[in-house]
C-alpha positions as CSV (number, residue, x, y, z in Angstrom):
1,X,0.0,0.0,0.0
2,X,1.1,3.6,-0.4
3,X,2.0,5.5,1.9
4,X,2.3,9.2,0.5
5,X,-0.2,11.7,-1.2
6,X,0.0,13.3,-4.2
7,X,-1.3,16.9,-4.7
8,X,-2.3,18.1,-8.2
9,X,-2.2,21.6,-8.9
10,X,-3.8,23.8,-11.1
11,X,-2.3,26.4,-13.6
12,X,-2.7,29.0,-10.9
13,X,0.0,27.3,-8.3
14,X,-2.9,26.4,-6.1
15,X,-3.6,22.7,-4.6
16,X,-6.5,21.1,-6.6
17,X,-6.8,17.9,-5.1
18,X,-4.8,15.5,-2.6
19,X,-4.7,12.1,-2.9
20,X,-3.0,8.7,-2.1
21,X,0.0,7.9,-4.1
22,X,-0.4,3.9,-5.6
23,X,2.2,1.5,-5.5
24,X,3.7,2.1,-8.9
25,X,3.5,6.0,-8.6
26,X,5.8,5.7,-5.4
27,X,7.8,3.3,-7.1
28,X,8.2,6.0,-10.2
29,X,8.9,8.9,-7.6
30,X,11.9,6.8,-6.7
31,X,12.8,5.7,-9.7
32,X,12.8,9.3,-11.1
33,X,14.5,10.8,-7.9
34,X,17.1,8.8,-9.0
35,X,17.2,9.3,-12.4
36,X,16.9,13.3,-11.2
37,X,20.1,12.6,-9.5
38,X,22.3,10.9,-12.1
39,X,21.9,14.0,-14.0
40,X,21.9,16.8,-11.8
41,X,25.7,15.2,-11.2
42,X,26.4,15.4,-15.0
43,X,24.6,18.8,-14.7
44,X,27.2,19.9,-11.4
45,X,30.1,18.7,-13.0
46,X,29.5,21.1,-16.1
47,X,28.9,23.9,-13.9
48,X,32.1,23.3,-12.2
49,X,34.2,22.8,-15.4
50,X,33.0,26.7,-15.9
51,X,32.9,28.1,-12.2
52,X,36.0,29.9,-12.5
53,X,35.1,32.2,-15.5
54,X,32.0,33.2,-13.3
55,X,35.0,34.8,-10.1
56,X,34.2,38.3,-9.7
57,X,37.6,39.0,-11.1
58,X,36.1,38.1,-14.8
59,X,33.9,39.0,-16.6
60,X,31.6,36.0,-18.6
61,X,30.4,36.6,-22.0
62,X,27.4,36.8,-22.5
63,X,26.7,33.0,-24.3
64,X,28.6,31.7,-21.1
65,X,25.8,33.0,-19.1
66,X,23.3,31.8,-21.2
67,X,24.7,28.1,-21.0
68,X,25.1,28.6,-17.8
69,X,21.6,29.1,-17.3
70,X,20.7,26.4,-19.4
71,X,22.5,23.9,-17.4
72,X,20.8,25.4,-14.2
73,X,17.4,25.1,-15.9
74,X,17.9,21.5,-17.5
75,X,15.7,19.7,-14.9
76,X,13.0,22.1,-15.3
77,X,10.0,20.0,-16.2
78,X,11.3,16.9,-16.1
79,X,8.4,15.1,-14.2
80,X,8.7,11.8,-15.8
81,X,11.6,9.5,-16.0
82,X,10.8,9.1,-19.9
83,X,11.9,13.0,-19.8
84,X,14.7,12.3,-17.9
85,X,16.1,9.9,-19.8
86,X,15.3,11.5,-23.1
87,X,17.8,14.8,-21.6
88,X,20.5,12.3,-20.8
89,X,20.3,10.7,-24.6
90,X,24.0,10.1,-25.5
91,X,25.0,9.9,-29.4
92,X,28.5,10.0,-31.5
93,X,29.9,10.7,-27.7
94,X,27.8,13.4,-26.3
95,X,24.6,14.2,-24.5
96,X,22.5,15.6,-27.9
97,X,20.2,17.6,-25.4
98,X,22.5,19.0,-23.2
99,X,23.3,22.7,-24.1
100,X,26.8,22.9,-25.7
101,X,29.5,24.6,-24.3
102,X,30.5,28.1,-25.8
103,X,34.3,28.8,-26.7
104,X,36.0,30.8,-23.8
């Protein structure tokens, strides 16, 4: 048995309706924490590759922000693990939907 609720909101922010969480929606919340994980640490690591062009010492352009801010906003939406694996697709030796890194 379940032992969570779910809350579904409406376009407003606002609570709609609570209910229990079944078996296989706990076992996806899991699954998709997870999967959550695995790439925010891809996501972290990008950031960090870039960290020190963002020292208040220098100045980032201004398409180092922007994929910056892509990186931080990757997850965004993500509410299934189908979308969370479709982010993390990895072709010719590269994520294809991960934002690509400007030249410094």
């Amino acid at each position: 048995m379940a032992n969570d609720n779910i809350t579904i909101y409406n376009g407003e922010g606002k609570p709609e309706t609570t209910r229990e969480m079944t078996d296989a929606e706990m076992n996806d919340r899991t699954s998709l924490t997870d999967e959550l994980s695995i790439l925010r640490t891809f996501r972290n690591n990008l950031l960090a590759e870039t960290d020190y062009l963002a020292s208040s010492d220098r100045t980032l352009s201004d398409d180092m922000k922007t994929y910056r801010q892509s990186l931080r906003d990757m997850t965004s939406g993500l509410d299934t693990i189908e979308k969370v694996k479709e982010k993390m697709k990895f072709a010719d030796g590269k994520y294809v939907n991960f934002p690509v890194k400007p030249t410094e």
